[in-house]
C-alpha positions as protocol buffer text, in pm:
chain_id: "A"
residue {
  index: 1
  type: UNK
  ca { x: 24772 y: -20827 z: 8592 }
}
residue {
  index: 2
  type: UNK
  ca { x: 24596 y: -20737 z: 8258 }
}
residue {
  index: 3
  type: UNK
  ca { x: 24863 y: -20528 z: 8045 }
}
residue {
  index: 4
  type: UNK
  ca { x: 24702 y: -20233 z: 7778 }
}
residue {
  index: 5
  type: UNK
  ca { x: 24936 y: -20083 z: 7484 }
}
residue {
  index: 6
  type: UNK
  ca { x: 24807 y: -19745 z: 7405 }
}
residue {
  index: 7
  type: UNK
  ca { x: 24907 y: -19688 z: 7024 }
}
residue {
  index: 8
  type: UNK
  ca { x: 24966 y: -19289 z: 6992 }
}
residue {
  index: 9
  type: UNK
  ca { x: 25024 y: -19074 z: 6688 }
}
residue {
  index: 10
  type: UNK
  ca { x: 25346 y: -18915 z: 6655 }
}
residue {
  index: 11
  type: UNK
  ca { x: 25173 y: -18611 z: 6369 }
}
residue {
  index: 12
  type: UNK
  ca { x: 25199 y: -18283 z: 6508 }
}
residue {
  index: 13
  type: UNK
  ca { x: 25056 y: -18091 z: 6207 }
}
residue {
  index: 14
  type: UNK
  ca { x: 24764 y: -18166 z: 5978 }
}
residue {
  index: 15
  type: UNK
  ca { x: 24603 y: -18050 z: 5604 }
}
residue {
  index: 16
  type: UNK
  ca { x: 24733 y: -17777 z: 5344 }
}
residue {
  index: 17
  type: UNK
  ca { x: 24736 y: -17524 z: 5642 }
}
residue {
  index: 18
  type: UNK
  ca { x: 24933 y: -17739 z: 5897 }
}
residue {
  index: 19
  type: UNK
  ca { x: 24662 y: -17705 z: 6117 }
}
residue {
  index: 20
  type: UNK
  ca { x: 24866 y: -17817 z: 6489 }
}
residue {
  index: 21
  type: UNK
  ca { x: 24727 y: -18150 z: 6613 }
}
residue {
  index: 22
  type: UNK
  ca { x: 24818 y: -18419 z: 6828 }
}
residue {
  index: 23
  type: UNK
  ca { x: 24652 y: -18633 z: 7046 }
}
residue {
  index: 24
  type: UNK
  ca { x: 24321 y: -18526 z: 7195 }
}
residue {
  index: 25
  type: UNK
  ca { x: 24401 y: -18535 z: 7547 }
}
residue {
  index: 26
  type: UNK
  ca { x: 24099 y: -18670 z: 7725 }
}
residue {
  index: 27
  type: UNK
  ca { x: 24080 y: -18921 z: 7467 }
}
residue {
  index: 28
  type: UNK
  ca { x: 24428 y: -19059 z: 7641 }
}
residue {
  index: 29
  type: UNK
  ca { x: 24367 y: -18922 z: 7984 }
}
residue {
  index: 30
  type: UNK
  ca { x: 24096 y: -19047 z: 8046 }
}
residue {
  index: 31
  type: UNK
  ca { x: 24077 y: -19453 z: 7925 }
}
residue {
  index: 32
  type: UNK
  ca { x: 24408 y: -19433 z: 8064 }
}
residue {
  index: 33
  type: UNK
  ca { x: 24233 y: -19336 z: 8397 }
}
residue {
  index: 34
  type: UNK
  ca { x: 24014 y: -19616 z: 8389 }
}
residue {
  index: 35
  type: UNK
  ca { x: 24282 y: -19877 z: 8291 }
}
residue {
  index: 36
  type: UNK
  ca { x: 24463 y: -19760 z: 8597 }
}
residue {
  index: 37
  type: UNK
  ca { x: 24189 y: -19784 z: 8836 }
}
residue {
  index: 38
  type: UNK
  ca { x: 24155 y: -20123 z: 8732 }
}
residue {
  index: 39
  type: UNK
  ca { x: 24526 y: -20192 z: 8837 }
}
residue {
  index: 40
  type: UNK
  ca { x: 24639 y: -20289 z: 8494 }
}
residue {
  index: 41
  type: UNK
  ca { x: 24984 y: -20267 z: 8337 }
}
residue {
  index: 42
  type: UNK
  ca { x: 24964 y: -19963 z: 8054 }
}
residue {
  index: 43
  type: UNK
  ca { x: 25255 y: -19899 z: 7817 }
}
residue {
  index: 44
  type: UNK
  ca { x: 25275 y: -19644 z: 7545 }
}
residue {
  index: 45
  type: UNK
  ca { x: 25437 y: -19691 z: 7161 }
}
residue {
  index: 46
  type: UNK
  ca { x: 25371 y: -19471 z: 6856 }
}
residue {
  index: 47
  type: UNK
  ca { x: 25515 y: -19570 z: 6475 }
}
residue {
  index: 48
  type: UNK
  ca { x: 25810 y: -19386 z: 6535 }
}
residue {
  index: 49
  type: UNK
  ca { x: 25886 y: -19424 z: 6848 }
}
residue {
  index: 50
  type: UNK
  ca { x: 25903 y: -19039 z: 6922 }
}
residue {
  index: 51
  type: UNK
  ca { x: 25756 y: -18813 z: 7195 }
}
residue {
  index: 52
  type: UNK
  ca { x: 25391 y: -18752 z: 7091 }
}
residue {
  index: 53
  type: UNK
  ca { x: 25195 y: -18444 z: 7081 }
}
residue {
  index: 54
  type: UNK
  ca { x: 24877 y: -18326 z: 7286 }
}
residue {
  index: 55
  type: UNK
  ca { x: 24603 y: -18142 z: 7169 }
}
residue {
  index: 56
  type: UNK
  ca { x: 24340 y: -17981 z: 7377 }
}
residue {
  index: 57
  type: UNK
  ca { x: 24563 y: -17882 z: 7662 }
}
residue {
  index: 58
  type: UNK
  ca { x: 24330 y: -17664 z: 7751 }
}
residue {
  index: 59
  type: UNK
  ca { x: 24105 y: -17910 z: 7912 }
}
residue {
  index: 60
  type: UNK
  ca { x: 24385 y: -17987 z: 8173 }
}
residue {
  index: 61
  type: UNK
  ca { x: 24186 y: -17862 z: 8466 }
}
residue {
  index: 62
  type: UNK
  ca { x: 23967 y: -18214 z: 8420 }
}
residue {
  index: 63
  type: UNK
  ca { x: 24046 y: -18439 z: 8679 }
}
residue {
  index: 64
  type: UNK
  ca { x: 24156 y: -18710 z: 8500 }
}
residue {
  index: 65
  type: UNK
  ca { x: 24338 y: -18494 z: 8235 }
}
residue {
  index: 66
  type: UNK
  ca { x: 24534 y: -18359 z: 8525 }
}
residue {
  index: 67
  type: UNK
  ca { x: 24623 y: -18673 z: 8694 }
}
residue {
  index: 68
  type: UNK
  ca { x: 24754 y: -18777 z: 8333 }
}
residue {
  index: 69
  type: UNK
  ca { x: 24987 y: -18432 z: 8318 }
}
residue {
  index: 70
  type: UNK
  ca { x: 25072 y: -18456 z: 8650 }
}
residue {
  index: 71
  type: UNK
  ca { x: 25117 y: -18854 z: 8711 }
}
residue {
  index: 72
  type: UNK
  ca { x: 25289 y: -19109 z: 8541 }
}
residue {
  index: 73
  type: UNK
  ca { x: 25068 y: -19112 z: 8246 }
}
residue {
  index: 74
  type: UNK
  ca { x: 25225 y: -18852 z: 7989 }
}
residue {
  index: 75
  type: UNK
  ca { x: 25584 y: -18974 z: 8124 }
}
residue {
  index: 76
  type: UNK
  ca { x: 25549 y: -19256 z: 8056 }
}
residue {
  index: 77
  type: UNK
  ca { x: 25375 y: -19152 z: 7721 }
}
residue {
  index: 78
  type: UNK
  ca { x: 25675 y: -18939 z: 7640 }
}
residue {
  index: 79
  type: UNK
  ca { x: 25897 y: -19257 z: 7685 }
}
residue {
  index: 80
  type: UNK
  ca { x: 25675 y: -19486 z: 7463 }
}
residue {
  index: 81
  type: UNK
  ca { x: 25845 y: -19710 z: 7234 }
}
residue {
  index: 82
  type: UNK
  ca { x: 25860 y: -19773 z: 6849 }
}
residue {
  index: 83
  type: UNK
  ca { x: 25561 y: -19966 z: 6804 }
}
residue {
  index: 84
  type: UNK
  ca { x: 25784 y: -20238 z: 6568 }
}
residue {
  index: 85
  type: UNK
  ca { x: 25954 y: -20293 z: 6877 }
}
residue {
  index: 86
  type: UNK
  ca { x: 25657 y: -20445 z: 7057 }
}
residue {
  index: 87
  type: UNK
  ca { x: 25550 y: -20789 z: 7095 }
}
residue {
  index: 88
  type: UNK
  ca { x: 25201 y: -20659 z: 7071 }
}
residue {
  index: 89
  type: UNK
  ca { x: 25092 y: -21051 z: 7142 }
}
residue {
  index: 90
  type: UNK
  ca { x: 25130 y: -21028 z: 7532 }
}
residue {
  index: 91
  type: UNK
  ca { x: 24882 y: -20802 z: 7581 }
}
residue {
  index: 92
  type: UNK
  ca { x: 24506 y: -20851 z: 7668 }
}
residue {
  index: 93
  type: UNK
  ca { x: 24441 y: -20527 z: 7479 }
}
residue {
  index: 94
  type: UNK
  ca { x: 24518 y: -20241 z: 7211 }
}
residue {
  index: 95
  type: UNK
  ca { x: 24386 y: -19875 z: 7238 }
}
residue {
  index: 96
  type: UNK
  ca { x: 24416 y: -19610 z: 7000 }
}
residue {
  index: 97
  type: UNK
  ca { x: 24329 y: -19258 z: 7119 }
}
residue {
  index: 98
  type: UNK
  ca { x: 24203 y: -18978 z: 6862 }
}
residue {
  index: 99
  type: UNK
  ca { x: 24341 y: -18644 z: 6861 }
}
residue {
  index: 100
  type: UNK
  ca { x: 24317 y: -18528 z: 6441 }
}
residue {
  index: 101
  type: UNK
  ca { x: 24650 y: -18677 z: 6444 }
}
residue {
  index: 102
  type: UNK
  ca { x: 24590 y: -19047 z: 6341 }
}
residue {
  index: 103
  type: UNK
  ca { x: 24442 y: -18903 z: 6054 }
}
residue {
  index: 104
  type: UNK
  ca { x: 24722 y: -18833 z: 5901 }
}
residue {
  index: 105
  type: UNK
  ca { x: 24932 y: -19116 z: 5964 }
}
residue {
  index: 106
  type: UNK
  ca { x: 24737 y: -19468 z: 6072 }
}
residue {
  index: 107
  type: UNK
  ca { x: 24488 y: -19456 z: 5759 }
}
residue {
  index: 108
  type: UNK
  ca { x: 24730 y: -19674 z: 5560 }
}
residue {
  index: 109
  type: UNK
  ca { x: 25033 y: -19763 z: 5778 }
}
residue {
  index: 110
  type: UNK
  ca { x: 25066 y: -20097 z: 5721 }
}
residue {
  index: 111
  type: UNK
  ca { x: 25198 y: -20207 z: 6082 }
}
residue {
  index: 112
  type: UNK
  ca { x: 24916 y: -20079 z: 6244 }
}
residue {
  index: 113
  type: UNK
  ca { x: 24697 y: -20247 z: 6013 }
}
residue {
  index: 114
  type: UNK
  ca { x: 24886 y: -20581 z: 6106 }
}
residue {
  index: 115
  type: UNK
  ca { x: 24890 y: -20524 z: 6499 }
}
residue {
  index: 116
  type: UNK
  ca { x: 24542 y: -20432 z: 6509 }
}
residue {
  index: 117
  type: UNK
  ca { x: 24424 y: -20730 z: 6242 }
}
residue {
  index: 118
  type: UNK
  ca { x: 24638 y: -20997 z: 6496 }
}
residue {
  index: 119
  type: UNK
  ca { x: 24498 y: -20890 z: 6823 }
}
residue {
  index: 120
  type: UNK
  ca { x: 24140 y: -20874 z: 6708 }
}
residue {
  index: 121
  type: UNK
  ca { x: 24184 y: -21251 z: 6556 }
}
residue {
  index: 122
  type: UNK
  ca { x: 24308 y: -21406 z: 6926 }
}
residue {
  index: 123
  type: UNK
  ca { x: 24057 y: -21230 z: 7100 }
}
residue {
  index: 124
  type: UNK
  ca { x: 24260 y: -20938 z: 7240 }
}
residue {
  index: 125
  type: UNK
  ca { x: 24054 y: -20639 z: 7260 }
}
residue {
  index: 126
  type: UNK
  ca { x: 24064 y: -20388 z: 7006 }
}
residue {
  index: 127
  type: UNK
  ca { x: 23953 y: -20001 z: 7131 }
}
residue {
  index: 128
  type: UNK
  ca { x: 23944 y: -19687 z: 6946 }
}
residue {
  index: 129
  type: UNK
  ca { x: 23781 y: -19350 z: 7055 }
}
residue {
  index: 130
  type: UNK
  ca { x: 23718 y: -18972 z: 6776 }
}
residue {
  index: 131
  type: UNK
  ca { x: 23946 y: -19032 z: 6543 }
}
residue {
  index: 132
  type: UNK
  ca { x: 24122 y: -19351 z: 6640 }
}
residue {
  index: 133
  type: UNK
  ca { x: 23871 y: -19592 z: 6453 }
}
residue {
  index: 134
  type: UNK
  ca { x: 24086 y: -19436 z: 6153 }
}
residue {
  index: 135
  type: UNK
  ca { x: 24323 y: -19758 z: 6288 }
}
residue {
  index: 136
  type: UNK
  ca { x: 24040 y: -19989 z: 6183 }
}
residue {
  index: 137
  type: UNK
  ca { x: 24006 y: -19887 z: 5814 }
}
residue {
  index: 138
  type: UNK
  ca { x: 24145 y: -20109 z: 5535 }
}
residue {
  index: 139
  type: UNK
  ca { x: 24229 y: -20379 z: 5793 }
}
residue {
  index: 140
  type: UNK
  ca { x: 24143 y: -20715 z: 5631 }
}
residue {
  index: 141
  type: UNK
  ca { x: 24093 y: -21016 z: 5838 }
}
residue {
  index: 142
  type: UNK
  ca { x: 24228 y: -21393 z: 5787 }
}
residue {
  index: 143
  type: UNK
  ca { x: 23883 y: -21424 z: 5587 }
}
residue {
  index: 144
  type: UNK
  ca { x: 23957 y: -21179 z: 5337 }
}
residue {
  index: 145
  type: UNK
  ca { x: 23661 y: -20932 z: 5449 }
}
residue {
  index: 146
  type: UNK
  ca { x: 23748 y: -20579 z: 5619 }
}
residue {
  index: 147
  type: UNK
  ca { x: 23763 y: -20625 z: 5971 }
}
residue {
  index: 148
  type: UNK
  ca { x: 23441 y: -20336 z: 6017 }
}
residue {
  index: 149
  type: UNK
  ca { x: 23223 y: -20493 z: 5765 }
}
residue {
  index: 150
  type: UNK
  ca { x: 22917 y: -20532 z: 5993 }
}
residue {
  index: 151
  type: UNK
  ca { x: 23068 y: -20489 z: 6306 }
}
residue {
  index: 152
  type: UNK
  ca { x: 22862 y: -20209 z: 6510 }
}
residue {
  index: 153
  type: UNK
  ca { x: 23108 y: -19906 z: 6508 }
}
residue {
  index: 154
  type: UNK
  ca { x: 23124 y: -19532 z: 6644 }
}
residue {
  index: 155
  type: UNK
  ca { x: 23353 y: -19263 z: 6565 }
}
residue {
  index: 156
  type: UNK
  ca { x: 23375 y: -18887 z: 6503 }
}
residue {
  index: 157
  type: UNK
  ca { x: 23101 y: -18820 z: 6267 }
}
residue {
  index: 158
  type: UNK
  ca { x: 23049 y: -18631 z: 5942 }
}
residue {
  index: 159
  type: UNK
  ca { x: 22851 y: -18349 z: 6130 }
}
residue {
  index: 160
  type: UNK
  ca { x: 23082 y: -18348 z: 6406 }
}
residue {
  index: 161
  type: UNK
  ca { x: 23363 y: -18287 z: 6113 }
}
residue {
  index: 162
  type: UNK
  ca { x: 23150 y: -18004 z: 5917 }
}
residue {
  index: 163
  type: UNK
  ca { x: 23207 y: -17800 z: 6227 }
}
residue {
  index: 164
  type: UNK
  ca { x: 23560 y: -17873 z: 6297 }
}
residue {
  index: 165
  type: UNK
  ca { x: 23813 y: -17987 z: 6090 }
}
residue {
  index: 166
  type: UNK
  ca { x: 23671 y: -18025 z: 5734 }
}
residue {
  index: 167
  type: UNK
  ca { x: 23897 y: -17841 z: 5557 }
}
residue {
  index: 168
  type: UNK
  ca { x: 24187 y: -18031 z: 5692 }
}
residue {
  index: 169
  type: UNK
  ca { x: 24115 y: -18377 z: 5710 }
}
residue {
  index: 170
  type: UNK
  ca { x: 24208 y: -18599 z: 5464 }
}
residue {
  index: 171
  type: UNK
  ca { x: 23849 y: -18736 z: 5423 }
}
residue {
  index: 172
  type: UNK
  ca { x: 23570 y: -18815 z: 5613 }
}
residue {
  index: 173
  type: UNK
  ca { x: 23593 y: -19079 z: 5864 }
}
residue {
  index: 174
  type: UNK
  ca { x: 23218 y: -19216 z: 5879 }
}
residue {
  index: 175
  type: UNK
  ca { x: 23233 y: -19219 z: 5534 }
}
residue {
  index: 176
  type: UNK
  ca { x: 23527 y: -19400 z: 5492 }
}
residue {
  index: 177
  type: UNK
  ca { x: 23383 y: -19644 z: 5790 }
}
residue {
  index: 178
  type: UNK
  ca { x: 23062 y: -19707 z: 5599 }
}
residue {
  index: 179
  type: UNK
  ca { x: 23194 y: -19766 z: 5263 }
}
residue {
  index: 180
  type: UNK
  ca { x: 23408 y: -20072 z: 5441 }
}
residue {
  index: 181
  type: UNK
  ca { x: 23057 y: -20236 z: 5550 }
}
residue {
  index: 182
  type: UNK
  ca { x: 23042 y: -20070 z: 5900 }
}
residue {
  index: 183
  type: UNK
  ca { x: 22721 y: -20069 z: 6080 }
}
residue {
  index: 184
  type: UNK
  ca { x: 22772 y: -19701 z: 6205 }
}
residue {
  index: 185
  type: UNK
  ca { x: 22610 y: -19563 z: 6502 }
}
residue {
  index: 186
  type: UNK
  ca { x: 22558 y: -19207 z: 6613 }
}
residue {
  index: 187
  type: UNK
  ca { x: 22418 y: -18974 z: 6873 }
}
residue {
  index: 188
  type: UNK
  ca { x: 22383 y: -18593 z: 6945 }
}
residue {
  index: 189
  type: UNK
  ca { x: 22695 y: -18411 z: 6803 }
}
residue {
  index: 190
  type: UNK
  ca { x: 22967 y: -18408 z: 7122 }
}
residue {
  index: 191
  type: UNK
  ca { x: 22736 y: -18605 z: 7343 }
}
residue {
  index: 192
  type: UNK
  ca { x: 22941 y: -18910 z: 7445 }
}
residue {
  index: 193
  type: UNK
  ca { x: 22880 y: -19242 z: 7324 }
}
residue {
  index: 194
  type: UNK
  ca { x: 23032 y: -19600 z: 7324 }
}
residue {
  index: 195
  type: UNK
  ca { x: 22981 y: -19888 z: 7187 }
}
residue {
  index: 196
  type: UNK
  ca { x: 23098 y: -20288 z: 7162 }
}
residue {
  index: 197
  type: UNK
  ca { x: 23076 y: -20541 z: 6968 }
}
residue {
  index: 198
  type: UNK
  ca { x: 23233 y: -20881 z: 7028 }
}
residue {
  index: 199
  type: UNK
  ca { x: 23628 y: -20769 z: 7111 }
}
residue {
  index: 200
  type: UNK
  ca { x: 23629 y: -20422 z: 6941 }
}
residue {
  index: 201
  type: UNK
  ca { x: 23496 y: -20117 z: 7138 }
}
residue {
  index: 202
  type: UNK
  ca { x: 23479 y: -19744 z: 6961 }
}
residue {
  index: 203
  type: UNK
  ca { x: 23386 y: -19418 z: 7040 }
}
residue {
  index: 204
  type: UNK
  ca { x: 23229 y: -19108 z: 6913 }
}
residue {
  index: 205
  type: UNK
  ca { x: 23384 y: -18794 z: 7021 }
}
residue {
  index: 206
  type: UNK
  ca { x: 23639 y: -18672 z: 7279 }
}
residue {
  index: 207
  type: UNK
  ca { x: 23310 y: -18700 z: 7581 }
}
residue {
  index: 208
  type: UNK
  ca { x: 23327 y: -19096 z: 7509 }
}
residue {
  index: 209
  type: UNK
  ca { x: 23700 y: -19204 z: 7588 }
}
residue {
  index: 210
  type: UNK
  ca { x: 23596 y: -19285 z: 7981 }
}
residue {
  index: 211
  type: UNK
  ca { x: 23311 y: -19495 z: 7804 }
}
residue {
  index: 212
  type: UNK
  ca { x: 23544 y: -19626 z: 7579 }
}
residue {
  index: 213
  type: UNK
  ca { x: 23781 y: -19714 z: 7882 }
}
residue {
  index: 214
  type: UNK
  ca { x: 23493 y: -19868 z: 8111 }
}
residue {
  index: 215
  type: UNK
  ca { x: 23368 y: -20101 z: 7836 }
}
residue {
  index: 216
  type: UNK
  ca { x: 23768 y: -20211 z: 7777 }
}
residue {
  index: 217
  type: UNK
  ca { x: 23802 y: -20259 z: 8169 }
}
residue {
  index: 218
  type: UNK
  ca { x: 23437 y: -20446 z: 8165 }
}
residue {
  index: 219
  type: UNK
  ca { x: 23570 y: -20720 z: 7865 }
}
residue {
  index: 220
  type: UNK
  ca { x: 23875 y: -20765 z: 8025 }
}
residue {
  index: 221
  type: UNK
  ca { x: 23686 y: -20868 z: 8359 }
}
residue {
  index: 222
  type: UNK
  ca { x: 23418 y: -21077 z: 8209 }
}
């Protein structure tokens, strides 16, 4: 049985007008959906180790997003473990959900710069969907070189942001992607979108996290 650690933020509140955040429910719901479907083993940890946030609730009468409310999934979320707790090495995959939440507290954290640096170099698969490719930033491989630096990428993009969250984000995340070397792609604002390269899959917007999850489930099977 293939085993998936889904890497949550624990922020609840983000910018200088505590705009609420958390994690962008179908961005958990529904790779989570796919990873089940697929009959794989899915635990939960965040850096702290305490109950996460949702954002989006609203979006609950989604299929998938209710199956995650109603089922096991945001128990078992709820009950996720410190992520320094984990032996992140026995599983065939990492995924990071977006949510403007990781935004304020994964750009930097050095842990998840180690987990996610580790399982990319033995061939683990590394996803990210929105605003989890913030995970992937100022990670630095074995070689010295940031992990992005011409690796095909997606994530929320800047015109996504303009009409969003600009004033509260910390800065902008294809930006910040590019600068590191990323080869960044795009399409229609909110139209979803996935992509991989090698063992790293991302995604643009909250419409790509079943995308996200297929292309996980497809690597794992190849």
């Amino acid at each position: 049985m293939k085993k998936v650690l889904i890497i949550s933020s624990n922020t609840n509140t983000i910018g200088p007008n505590h705009r609420r955040t958390g994690n962008f429910l179908p961005e958990v719901a529904h790779p989570y959906a796919e990873f089940a479907r697929a009959g794989y083993h899915i635990d939960f940890a965040s850096l702290t180790g305490e109950s996460p946030f949702l954002d989006n609730l609203e979006s609950s009468a989604d299929p998938d997003n209710l199956g995650f409310l109603t089922g096991k999934g945001w128990a078992d979320m709820q009950k996720g473990v410190k992520l320094s707790t984990v032996d992140v090495s026995t599983y065939d995959a990492i995924f990071i959900p977006g949510g403007l939440a990781p935004l304020a507290d994964m750009a930097e954290d050095p842990l998840i710069k180690k987990v996610v640096k580790e399982t990319y170099e033995r061939g683990a698969v590394v996803g990210a969907v929105c605003h989890g490719p913030v995970s992937l930033l100022n990670v630095k491989l074995s070689n010295g070189k940031y992990l992005v630096d011409g690796k095909n990428i997606s994530s929320f993009t800047t015109l996504e942001e303009e009409n969003y969250a600009k004033a509260d984000v910390p800065f902008d995340l294809q930006t910040a992607l590019t600068k590191q070397g990323a080869i960044y792609h795009t399409v229609d604002p909110w139209q979803p979108f996935s992509i991989t390269d090698g063992n790293l899959v991302t995604g643009q917007n909250p419409a790509s996290g079943k995308g996200v999850g297929e292309k996980i489930v497809a690597l794992l099977g190849a």
